[in-house]
C-alpha positions as CSV (number, residue, x, y, z in Angstrom):
1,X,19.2,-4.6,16.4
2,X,17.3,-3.1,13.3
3,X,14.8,-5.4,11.6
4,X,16.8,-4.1,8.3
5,X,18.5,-7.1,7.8
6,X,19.9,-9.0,4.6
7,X,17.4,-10.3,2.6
8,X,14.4,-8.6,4.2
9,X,11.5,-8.0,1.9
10,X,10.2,-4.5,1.5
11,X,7.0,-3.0,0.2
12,X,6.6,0.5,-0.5
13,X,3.3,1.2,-1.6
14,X,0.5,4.2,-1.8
15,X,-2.3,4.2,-3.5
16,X,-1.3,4.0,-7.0
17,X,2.0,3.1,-7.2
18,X,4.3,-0.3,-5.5
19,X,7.8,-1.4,-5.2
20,X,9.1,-4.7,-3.7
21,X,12.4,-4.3,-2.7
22,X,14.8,-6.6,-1.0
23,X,17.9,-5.5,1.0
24,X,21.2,-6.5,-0.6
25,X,23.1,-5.0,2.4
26,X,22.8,-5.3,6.2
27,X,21.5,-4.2,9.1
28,X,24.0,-1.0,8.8
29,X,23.9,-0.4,5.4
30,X,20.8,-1.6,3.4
31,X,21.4,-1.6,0.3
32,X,17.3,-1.7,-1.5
33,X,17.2,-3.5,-4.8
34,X,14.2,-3.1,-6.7
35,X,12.3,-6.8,-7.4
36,X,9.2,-6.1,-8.9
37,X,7.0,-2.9,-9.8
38,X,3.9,-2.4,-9.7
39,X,1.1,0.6,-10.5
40,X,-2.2,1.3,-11.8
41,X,-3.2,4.7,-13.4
42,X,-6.3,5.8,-11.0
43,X,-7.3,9.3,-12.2
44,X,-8.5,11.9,-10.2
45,X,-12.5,10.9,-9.0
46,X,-13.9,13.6,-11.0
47,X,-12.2,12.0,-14.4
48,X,-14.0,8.7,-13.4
49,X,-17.3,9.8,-12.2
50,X,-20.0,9.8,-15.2
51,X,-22.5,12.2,-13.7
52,X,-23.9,14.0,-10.7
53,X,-24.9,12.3,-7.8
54,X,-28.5,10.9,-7.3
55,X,-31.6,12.1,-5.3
56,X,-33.8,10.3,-3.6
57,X,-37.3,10.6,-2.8
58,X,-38.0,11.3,1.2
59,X,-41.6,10.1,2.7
60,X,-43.1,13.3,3.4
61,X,-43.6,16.8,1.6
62,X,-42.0,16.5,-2.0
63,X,-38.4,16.9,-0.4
64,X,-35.4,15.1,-1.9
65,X,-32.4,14.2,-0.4
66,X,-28.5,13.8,-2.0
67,X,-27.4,10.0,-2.3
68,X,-24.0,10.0,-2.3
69,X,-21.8,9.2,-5.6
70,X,-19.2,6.3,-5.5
71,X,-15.3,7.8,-5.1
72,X,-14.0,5.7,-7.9
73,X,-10.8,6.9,-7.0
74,X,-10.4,5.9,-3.3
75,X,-12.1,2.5,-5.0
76,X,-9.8,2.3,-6.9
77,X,-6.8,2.5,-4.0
78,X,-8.4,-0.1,-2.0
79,X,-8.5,-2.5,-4.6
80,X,-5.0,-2.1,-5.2
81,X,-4.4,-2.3,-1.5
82,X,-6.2,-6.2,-2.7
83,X,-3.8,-6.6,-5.2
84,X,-1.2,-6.2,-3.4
85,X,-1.8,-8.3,-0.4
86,X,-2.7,-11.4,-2.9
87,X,0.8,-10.8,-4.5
88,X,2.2,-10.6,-1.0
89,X,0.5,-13.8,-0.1
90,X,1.5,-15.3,-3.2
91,X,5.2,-14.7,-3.0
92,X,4.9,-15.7,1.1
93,X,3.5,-19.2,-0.1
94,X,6.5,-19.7,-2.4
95,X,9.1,-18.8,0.1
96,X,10.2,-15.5,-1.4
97,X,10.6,-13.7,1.8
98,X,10.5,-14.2,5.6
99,X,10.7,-11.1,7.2
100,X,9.2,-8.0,5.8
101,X,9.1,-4.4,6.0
102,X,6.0,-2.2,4.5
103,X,6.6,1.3,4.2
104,X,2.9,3.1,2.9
105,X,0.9,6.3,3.1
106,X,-0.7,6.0,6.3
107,X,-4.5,4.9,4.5
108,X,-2.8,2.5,2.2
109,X,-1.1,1.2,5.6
110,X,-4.8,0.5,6.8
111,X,-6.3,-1.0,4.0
112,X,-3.7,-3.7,3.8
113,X,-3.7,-4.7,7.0
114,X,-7.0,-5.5,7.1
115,X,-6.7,-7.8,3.3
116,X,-3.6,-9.4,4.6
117,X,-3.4,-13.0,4.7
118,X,-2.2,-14.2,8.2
119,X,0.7,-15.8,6.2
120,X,2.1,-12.6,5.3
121,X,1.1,-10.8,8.6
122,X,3.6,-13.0,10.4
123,X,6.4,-12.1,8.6
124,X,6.0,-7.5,9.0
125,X,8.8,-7.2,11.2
126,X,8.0,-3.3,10.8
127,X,5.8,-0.8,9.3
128,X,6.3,3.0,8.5
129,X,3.0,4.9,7.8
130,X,4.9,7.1,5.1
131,X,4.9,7.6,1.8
132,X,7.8,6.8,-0.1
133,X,7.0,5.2,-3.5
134,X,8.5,8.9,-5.1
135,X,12.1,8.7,-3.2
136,X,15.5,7.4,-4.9
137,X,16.5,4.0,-3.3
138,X,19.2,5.5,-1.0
139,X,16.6,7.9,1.2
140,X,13.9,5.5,1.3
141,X,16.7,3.6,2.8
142,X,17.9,6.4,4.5
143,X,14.2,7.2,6.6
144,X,13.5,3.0,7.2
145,X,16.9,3.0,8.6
146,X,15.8,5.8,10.7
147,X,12.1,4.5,11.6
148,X,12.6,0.8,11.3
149,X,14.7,0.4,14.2
C-alpha cells in the first residue's frame, strides 16, 4: 500500500525554497495541489559576509591563528528549516493534515528533523532525501510515487 494517499500532506522543501502540497488523488494517481508557498532569498555566503575572517592571538611567539567567519548562507538554510517546522507544527495543531510526506535535499531533511515538534513527527508517514522544489507537480509526483512506497 503506498503512504500516497488522499489528503496526505506534502512538504517539499530545500534550503531556500517550500511547497505544501496535498494530494487530490489516490494512492495510484496523486494528484499534488499546491497549498501554500513559501521562500526566502538567501544569497550566496560571499554576498552576505561583510569582511574577512578574524585572527586571533595564540600564547606563544607572536603567531596568529584564522577564526573562522559565520556561513550566513547555511545560517540562513537552517533557520528556514525553523520556519518551516513552526508552520508544520502550527497547521498539525489546527488539524490540517494527518499523515505527511516530506520530500528535501538530504541537509534540509536533517535539519528539520531535529526542529520538529513531536506533533508533527508523528504524522511523516515517509521521507525522500531529494530535492524537488524545481520539478513540475506531475514528476515530483512521479519520483514520490516511486520512493514513497
Amino acid at each position: 500500500m503506498s503512504v500516497l494517499t488522499e489528503g496526505t500532506f506534502v512538504l517539499v522543501a530545500d534550503g531556500e525554497k517550500a511547497l505544501f502540497l496535498r494530494n487530490k488523488g489516490d494512492a495510484e494517481f496523486p494528484s499534488l495541489e499546491v497549498v501554500r508557498e513559501e521562500e526566502r532569498d538567501n544569497p550566496k555566503d560571499s554576498e552576505q559576509s561583510a569582511n574577512k575572517p578574524g585572527r586571533a592571538q595564540d600564547s606563544g611567539r607572536q603567531q596568529t591563528s584564522a577564526m573562522d567567519d559565520t556561513d550566513w548562507h547555511e545560517l540562513a538554510k537552517e533557520r528556514f528549516a525553523d520556519d518551516l517546522a513552526d508552520i508544520l507544527f502550527k497547521q498539525a495543531h489546527k488539524h490540517k493534515f494527518d499523515r505527511l510526506v516530506i520530500a528535501a535535499a538530504p541537509k534540509v531533511l536533517g535539519e528539520l528533523r531535529n526542529k520538529m515538534h513531536k506533533e508533527v513527527k508523528s504524522r511523516v508517514v515517509a521521507e525522500v532525501a531529494k530535492d524537488l522544489t524545481n520539478h513540475p507537480p506531475h514528476e515530483m509526483e512521479k519520483v514520490l510515487s516511486e520512493n514513497v512506497e
